[in-house]
TIVO-2410 file (N, C-alpha, C; in nm, 3 decimals):
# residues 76
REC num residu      c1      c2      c3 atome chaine
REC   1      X   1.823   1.713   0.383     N      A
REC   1      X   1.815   1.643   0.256    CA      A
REC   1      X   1.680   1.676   0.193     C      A
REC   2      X   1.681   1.737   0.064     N      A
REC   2      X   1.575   1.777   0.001    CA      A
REC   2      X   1.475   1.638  -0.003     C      A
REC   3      X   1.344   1.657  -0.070     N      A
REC   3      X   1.252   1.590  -0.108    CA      A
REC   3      X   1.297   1.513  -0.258     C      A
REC   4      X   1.349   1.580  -0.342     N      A
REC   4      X   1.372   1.550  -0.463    CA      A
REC   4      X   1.481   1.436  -0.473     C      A
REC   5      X   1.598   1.451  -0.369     N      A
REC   5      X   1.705   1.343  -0.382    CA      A
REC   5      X   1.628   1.236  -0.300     C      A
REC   6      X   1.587   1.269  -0.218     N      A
REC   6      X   1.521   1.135  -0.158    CA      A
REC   6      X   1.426   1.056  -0.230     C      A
REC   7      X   1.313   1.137  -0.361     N      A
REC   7      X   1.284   1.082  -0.442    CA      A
REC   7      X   1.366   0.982  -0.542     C      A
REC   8      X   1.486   1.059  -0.573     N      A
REC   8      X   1.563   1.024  -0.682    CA      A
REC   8      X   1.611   0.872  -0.602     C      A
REC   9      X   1.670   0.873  -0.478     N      A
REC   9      X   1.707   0.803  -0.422    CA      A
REC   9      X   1.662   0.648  -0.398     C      A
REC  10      X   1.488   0.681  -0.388     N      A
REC  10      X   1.389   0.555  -0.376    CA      A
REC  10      X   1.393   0.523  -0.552     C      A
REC  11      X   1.414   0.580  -0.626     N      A
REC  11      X   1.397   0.585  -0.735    CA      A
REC  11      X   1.510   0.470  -0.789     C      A
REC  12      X   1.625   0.507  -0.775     N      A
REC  12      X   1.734   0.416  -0.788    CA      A
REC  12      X   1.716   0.298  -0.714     C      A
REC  13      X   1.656   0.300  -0.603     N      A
REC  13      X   1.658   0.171  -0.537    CA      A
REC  13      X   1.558   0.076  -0.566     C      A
REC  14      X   1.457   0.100  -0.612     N      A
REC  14      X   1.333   0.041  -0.684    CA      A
REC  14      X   1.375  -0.022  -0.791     C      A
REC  15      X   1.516   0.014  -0.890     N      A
REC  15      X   1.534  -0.021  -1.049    CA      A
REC  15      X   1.579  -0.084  -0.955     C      A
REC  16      X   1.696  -0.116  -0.875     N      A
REC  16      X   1.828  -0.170  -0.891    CA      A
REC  16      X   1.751  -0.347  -0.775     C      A
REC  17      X   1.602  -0.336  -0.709     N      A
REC  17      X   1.553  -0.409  -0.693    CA      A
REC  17      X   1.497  -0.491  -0.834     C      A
REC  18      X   1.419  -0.411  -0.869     N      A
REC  18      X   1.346  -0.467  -1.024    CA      A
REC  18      X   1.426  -0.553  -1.113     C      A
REC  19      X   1.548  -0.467  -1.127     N      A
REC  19      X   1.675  -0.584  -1.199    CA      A
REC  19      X   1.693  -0.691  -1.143     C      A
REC  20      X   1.706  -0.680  -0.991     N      A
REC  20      X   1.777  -0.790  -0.934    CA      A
REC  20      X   1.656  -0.913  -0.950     C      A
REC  21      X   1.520  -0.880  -0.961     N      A
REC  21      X   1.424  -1.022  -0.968    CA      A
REC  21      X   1.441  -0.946  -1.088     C      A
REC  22      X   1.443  -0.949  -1.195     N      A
REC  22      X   1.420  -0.925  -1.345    CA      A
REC  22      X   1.266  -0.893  -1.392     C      A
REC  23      X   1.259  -0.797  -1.307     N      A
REC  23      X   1.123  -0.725  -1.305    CA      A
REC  23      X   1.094  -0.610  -1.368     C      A
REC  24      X   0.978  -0.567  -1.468     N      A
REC  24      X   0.989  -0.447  -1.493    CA      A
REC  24      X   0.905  -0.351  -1.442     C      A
REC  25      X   0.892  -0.188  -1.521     N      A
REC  25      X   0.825  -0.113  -1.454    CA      A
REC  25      X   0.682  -0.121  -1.475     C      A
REC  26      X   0.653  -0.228  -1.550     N      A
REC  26      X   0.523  -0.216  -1.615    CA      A
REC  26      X   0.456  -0.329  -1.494     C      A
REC  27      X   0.543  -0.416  -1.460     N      A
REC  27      X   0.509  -0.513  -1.385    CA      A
REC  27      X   0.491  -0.447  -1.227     C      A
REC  28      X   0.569  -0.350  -1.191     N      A
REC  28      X   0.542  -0.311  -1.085    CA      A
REC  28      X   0.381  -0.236  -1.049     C      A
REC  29      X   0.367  -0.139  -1.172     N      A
REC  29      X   0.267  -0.092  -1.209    CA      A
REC  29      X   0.159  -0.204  -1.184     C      A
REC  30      X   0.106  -0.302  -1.227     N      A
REC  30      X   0.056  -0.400  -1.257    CA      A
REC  30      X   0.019  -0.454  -1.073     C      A
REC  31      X   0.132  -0.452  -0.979     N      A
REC  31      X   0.101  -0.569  -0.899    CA      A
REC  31      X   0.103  -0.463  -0.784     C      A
REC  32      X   0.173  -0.311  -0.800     N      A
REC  32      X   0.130  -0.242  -0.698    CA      A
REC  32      X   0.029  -0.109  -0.725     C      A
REC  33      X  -0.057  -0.112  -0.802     N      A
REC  33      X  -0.188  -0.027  -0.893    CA      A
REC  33      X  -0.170   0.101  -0.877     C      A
REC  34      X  -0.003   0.118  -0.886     N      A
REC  34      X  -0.011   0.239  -0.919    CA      A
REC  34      X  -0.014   0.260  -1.087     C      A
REC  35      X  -0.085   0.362  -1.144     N      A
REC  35      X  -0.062   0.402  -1.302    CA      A
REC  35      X   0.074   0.363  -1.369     C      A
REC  36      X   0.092   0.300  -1.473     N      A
REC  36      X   0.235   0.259  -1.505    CA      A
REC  36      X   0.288   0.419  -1.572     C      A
REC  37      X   0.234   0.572  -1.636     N      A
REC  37      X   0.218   0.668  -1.659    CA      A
REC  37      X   0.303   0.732  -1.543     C      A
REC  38      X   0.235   0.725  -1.435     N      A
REC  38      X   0.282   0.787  -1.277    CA      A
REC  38      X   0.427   0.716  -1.278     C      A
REC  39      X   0.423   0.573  -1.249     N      A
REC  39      X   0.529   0.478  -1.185    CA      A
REC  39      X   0.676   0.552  -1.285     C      A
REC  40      X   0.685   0.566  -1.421     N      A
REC  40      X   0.710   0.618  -1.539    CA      A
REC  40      X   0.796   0.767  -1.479     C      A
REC  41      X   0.728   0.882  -1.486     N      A
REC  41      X   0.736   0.981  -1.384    CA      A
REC  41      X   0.848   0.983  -1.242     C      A
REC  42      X   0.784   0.890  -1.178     N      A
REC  42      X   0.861   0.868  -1.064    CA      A
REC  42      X   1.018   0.751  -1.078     C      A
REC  43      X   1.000   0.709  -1.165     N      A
REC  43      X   1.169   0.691  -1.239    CA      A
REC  43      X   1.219   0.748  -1.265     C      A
REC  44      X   1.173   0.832  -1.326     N      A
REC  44      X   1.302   0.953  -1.425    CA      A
REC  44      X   1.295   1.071  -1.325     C      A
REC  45      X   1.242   1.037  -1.183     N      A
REC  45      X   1.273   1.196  -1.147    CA      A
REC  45      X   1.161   1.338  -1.176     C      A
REC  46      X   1.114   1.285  -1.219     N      A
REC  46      X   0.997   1.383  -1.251    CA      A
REC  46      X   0.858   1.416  -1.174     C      A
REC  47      X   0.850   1.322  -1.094     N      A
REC  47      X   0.735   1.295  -0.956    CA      A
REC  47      X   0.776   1.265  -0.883     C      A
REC  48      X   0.696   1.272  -0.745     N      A
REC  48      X   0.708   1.256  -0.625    CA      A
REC  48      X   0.581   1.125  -0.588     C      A
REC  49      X   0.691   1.072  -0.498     N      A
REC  49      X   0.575   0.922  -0.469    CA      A
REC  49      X   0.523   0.979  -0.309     C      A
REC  50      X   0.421   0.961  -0.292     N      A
REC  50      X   0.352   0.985  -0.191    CA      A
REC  50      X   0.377   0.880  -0.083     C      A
REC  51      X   0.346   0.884   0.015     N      A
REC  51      X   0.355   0.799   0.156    CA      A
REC  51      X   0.296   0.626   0.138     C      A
REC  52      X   0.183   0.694   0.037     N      A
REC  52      X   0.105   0.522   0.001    CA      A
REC  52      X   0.127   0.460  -0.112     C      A
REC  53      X   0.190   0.533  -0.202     N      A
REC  53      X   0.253   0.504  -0.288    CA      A
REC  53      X   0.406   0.415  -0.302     C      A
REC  54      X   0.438   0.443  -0.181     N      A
REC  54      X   0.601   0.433  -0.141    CA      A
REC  54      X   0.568   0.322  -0.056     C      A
REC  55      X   0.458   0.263   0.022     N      A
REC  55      X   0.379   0.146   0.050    CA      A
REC  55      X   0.351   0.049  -0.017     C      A
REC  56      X   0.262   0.074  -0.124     N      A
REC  56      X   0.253   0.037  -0.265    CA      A
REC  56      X   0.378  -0.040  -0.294     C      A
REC  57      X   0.466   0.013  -0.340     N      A
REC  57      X   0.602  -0.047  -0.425    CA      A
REC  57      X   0.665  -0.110  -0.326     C      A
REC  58      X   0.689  -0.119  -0.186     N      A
REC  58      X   0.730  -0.188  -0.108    CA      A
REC  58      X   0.674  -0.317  -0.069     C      A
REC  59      X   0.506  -0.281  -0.118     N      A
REC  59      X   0.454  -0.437  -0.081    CA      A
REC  59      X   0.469  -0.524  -0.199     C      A
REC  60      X   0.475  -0.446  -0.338     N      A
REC  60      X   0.486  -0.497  -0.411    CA      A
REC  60      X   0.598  -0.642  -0.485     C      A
REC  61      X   0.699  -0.550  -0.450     N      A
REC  61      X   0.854  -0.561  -0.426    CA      A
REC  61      X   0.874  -0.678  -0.299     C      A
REC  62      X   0.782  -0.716  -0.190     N      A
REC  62      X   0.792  -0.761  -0.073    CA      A
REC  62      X   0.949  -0.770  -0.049     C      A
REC  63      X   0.966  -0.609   0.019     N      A
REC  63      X   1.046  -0.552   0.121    CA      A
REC  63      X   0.997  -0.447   0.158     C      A
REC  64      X   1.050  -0.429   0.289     N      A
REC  64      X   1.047  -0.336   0.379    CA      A
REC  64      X   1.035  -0.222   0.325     C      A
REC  65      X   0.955  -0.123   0.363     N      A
REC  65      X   0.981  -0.001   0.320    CA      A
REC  65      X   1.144   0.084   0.355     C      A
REC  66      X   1.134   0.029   0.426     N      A
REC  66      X   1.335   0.087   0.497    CA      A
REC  66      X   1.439   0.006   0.378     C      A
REC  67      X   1.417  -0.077   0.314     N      A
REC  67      X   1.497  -0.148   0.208    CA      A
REC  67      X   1.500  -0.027   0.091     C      A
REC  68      X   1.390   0.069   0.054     N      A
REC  68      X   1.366   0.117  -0.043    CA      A
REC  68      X   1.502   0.300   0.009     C      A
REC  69      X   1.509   0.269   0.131     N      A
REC  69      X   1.557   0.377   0.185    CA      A
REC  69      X   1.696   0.364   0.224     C      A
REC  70      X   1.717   0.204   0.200     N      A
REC  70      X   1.907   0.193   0.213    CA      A
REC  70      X   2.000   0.301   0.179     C      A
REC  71      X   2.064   0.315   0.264     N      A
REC  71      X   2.186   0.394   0.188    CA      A
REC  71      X   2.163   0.542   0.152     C      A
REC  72      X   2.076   0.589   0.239     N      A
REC  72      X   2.000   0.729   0.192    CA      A
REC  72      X   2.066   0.805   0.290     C      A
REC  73      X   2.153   0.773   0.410     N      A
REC  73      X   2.171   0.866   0.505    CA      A
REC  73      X   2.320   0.807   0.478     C      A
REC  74      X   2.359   0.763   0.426     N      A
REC  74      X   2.493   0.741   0.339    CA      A
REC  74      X   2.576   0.823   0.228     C      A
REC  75      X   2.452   0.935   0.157     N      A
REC  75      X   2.472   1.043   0.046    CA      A
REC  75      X   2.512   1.105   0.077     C      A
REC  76      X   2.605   1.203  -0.003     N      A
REC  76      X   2.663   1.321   0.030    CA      A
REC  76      X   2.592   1.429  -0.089     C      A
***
């Protein structure tokens, strides 16, 4: 499994958290210090979140980093 779907992958799972508390990306930005510019990027697929980054949004989010990774060995 490439790098890029697994991006895309945390990517989808981050919105579909954010919706579920009615959170946005600006707010994530905000409470896990990543750049809301970057955070931006790494939605649409266009960046790659790094190891501490992917920390970051998990503490943010308070879940597991493995929550952000549901369903990833589930893709075809």
């Amino acid at each position: 499994m490439g790098a890029d779907r697994i991006n895309k992958h945390i990517a989808m799972r981050t919105s579909e958290l954010l919706t579920e508390d009615e959170r946005s990306v600006a707010w994530l930005s905000r409470q896990s210090g990543i750049p809301y510019p970057t955070l931006e990027r790494v939605m649409r697929g266009e960046a790659r979140l790094t190891m501490g980054m992917l920390a970051s949004v998990a503490a943010a989010l308070r879940v597991p980093v493995a929550d952000l990774l549901e369903g990833l060995d589930q893709e075809r």
